[in-house]
C-alpha positions as CSV (number, residue, x, y, z in Angstrom):
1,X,-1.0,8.9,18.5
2,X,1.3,9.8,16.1
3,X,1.9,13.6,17.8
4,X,2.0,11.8,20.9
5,X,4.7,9.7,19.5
6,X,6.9,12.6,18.1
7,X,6.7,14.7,21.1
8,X,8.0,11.6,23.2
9,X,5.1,11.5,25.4
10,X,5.5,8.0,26.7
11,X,2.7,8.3,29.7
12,X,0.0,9.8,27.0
13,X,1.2,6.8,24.5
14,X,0.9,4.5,27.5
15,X,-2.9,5.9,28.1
16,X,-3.9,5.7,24.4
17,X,-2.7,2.1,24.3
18,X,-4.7,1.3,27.4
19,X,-8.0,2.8,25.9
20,X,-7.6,1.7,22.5
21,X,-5.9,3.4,19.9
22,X,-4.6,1.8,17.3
23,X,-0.8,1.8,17.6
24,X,-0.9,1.0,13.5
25,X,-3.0,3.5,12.3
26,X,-1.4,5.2,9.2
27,X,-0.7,8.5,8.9
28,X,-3.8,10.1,6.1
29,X,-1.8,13.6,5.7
30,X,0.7,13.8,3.2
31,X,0.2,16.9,0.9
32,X,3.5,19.2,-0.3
33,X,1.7,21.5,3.3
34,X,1.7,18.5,5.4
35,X,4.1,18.1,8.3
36,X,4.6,14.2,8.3
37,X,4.5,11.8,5.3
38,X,1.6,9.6,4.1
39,X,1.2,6.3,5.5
40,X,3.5,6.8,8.6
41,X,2.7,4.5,11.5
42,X,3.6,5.9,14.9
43,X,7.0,3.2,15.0
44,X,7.2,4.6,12.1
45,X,7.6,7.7,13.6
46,X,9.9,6.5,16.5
47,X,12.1,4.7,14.1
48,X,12.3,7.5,11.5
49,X,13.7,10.0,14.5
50,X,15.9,7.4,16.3
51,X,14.0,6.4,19.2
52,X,14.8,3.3,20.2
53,X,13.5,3.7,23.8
54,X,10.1,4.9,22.0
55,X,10.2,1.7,19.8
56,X,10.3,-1.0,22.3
57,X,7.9,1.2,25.0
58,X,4.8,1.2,21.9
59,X,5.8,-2.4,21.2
60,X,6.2,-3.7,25.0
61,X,3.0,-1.7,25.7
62,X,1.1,-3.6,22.9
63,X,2.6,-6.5,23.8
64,X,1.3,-6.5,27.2
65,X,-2.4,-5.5,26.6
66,X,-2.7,-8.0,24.1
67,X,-1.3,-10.5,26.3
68,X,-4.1,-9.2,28.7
């Protein structure tokens, strides 16, 4: 989820939302090697790089399957 997030894949964040994944897992890299910080979330993510659109598609998209 979280390289699906960054590479503003909204159809493949749609389908991972749809079959489960948790849109608030946390990010378990972290080391000095590591491309993205420790305990990132993928908002995280979208928020961190500026995109808004992102934002509101992985929260409307929760929103909607839990409301399901």
């Amino acid at each position: 989820m979280h390289h699906t997030v960054s590479c503003r894949d909204y159809a493949m964040v749609g389908f991972l939302c749809e079959n489960g994944a948790d849109v608030d897992a946390v990010q378990k890299g972290g080391t000095t090697d590591w491309y993205r910080k420790r305990g990132q979330r993928p908002v995280d993510i979208a928020l961190e790089s500026g995109d808004r659109e992102m934002v509101r598609y992985i929260l409307g998209t929760v929103a909607v399957i839990h409301w399901i």
